[in-house]
C-alpha positions in Angstrom: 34.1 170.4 -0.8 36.3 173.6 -0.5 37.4 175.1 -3.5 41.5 174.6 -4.1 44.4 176.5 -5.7 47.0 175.8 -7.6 50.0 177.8 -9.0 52.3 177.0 -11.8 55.7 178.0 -12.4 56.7 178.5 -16.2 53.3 177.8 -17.3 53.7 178.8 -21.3 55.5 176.2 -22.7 54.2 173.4 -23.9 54.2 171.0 -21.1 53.2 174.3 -18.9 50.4 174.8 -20.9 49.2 171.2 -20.7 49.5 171.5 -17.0 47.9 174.4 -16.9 45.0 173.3 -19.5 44.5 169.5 -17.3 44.2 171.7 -14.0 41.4 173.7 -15.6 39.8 171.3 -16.6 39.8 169.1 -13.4 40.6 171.0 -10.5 37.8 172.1 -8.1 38.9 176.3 -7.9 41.3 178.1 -9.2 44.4 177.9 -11.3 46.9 180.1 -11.6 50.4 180.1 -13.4 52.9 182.7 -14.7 55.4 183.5 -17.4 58.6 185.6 -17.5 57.0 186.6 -21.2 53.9 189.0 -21.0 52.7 188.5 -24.6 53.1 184.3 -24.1 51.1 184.6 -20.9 48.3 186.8 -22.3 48.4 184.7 -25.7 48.5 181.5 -23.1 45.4 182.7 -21.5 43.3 184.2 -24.5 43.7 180.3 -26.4 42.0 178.8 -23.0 39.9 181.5 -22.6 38.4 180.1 -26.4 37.6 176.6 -25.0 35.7 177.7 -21.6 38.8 177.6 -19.6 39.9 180.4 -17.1 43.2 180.3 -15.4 44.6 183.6 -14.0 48.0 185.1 -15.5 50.7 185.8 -13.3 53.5 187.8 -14.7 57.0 186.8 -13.2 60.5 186.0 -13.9 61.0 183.6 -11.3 64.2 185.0 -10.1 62.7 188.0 -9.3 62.3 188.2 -5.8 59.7 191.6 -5.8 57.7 189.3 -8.6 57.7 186.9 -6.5 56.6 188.7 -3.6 53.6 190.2 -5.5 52.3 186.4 -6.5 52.3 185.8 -2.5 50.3 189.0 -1.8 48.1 188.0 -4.7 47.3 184.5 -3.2 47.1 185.9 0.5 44.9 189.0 -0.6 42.5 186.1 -2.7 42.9 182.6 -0.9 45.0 183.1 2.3 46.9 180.4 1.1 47.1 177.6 -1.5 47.1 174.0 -2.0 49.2 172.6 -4.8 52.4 174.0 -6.6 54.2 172.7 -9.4 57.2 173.8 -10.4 58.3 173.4 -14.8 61.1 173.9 -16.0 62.3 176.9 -18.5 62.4 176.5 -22.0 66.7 177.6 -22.3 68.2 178.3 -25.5 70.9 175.4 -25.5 74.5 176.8 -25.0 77.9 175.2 -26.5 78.9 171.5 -25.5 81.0 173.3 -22.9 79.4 176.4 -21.8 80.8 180.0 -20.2 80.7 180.3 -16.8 77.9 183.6 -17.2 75.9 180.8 -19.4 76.1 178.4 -17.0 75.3 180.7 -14.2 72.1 181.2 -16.4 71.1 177.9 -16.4 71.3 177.4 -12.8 69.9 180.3 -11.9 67.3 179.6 -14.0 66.5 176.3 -13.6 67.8 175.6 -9.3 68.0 178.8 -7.9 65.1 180.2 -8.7 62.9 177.6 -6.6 64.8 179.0 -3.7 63.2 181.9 -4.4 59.8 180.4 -4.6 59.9 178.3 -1.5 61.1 181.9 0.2 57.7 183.6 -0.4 55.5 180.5 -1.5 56.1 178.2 0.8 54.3 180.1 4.0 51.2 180.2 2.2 51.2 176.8 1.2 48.5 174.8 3.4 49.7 172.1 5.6 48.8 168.7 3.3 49.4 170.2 0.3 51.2 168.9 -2.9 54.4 170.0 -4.4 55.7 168.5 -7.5 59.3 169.5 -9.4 59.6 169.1 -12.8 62.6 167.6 -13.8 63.8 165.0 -16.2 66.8 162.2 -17.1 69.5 164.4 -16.4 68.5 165.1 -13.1 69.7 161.8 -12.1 72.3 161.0 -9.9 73.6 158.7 -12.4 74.5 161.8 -14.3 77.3 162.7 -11.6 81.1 161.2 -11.2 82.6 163.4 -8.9 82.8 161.1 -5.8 82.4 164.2 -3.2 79.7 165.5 -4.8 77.8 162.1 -4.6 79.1 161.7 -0.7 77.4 165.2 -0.5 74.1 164.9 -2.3 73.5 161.3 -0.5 73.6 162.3 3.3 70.8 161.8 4.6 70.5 165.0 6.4 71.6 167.0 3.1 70.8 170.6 3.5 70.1 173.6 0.7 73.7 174.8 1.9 75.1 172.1 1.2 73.5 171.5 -2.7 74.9 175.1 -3.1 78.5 174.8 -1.5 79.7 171.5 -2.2 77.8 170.9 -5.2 76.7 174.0 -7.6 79.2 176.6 -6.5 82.2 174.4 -6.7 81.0 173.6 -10.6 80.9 177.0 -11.2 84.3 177.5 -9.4 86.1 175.1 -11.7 84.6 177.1 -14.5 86.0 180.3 -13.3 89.1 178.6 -12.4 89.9 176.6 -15.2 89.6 173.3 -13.3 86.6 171.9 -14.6 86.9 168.0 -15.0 84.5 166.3 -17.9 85.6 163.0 -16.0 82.9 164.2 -13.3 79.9 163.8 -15.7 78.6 161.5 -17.8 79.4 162.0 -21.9 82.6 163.7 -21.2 80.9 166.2 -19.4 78.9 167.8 -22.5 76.1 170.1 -20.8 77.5 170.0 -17.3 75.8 172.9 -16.7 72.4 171.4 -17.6 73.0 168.4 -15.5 74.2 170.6 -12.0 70.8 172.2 -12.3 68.5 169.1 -12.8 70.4 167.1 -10.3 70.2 170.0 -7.9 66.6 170.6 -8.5 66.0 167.0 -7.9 67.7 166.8 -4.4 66.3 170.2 -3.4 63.4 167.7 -3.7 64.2 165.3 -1.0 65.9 168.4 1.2 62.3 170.1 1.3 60.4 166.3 1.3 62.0 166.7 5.2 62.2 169.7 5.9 58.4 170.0 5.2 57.0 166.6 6.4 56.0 167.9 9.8 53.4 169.7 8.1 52.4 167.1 5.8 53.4 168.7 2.2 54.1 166.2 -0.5 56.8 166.4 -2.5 57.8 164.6 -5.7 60.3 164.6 -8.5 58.5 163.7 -11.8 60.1 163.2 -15.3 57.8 163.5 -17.7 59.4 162.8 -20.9 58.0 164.9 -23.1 59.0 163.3 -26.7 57.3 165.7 -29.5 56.4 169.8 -29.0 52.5 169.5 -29.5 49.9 169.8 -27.4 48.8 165.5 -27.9 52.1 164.9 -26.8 52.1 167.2 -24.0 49.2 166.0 -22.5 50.1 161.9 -22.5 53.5 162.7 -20.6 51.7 164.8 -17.8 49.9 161.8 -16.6 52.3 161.3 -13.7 52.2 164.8 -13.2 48.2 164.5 -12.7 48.3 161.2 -11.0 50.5 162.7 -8.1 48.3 165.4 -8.2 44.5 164.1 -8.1 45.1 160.1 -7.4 48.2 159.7 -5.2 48.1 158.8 -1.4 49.5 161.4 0.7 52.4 159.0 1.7 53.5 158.8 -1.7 56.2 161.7 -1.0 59.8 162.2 -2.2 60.3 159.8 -4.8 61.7 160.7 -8.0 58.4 159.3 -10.2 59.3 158.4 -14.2 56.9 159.3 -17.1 55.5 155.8 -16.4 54.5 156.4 -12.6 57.4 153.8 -12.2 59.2 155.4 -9.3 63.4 155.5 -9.6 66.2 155.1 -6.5 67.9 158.6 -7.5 70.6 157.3 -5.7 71.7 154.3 -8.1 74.8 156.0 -9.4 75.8 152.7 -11.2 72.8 152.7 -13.4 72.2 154.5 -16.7 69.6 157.4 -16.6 71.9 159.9 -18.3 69.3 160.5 -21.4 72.0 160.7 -23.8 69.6 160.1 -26.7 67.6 163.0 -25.4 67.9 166.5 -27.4 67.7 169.7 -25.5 65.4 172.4 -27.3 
């Protein structure tokens, strides 16, 4: 059996590192994963280093585009190509209830745009048939939205990228800028709007690259996987989704949005409840 590779995004916190620690242990090759934090990433890989695991450190903020560009040479110079990607989320400092538009830039930068950036110079080297899987969690619901244009928007069933960051993420940010800003369009009178744009738009860039991709064969899947305590026992019991789509999933099974549970949610139920308010943001 040939030897694969795998590559994840924002691999020091501590569901990163539980990836990153599970792929070691079970993957057949070689894992890589990077951090925008050079002393977490070496400190990352010296800890797996001590218990016989090797993965490889990538250094990268992930809205770098020249970072990113050296992680694709990196995997075309060594592999050619690759075979599964998983994209976590950032650790963010939380803002305010009701955030500055420059804050809120941040977070969507951080937390959406970025994997434009990533399927930009990833993407080509993935191999036809390979896995994709974007971490996300309640808030990136649909549920989460009010606004009745931006659900029209982000249910069409040919919804493009332009589309997500037109009709959807700009015009948030516009209202910010312009003193429109509605908390009627969000659940819990719109308290972390800013949070929810960027899990809700990282969840339908999920079913936009799901068909843009399918031709070739690429899974991709949404997974929430609740992550309920910061330790490492914790960690590893809420990946178990993560690894199922992973190492046990058919190759049909692609864009769903999959629960901690492997219970697999219709993102599109706007009358349900999977706005997470009992969740706390760290």
């Amino acid at each position: 059996m040939s030897q694969k590779v795998a590559i994840i995004i924002n691999g020091t916190n501590i569901l990163g590192l539980a990836i990153v620690k599970a792929l070691s242990e079970k993957l057949n090759g070689t894992v890589y994963f990077t951090a925008s934090n050079e002393e977490e990433g070496l400190k990352a890989t010296e800890n797996l280093n001590n218990i016989g695991l090797y993965p490889k450190f990538l250094l990268a903020r992930i809205t770098d585009k020249p970072a990113l560009k050296e992680i694709a040479d990196t995997i075309q110079m060594n592999h050619g190509s690759f075979d599964i990607l998983i994209n976590n989320t950032e650790d963010l400092k939380q803002c305010e209830d009701f955030p500055t538009y420059e804050e809120a830039k941040n977070v969507i930068d951080l937390q959406y745009k970025s994997l434009l950036v990533v399927e930009q110079y990833l993407f080509p080297l993935l191999k036809d048939g390979g896995r994709v899987i974007n971490v996300t969690n309640a808030y990136g619901h649909l549920s989460n939205i009010k606004n009745d244009k931006w659900i029209k928007t982000l249910t069409a069933p040919d919804l493009t990228v332009e589309q997500i960051d037109n009709l959807f993420v700009d015009e948030y940010l516009r209202s910010l800028e312009n003193g429109k800003f509605n908390k009627k369009w969000f659940t819990d009178d719109g308290k972390i709007a800013e949070y929810k744009i960027s899990m809700v738009a990282r969840t339908a860039l999920t079913f936009v690259w799901h068909n843009k991709y399918k031709s070739r064969n690429i899974c991709v899947n949404a997974v929430y996987p609740r992550l309920l305590a910061s330790d490492m026992e914790s960690a590893e019991e809420s990946i178990k989704a993560i690894l199922y789509l992973i190492f046990e999933a058919s190759p049909k099974l692609t864009g769903t949005f999959m629960w901690h549970n492997k219970k697999l949610i219709d993102w599109y139920d706007t009358e349900s409840d999977y706005s997470c308010k009992d969740v706390t943001l760290e």
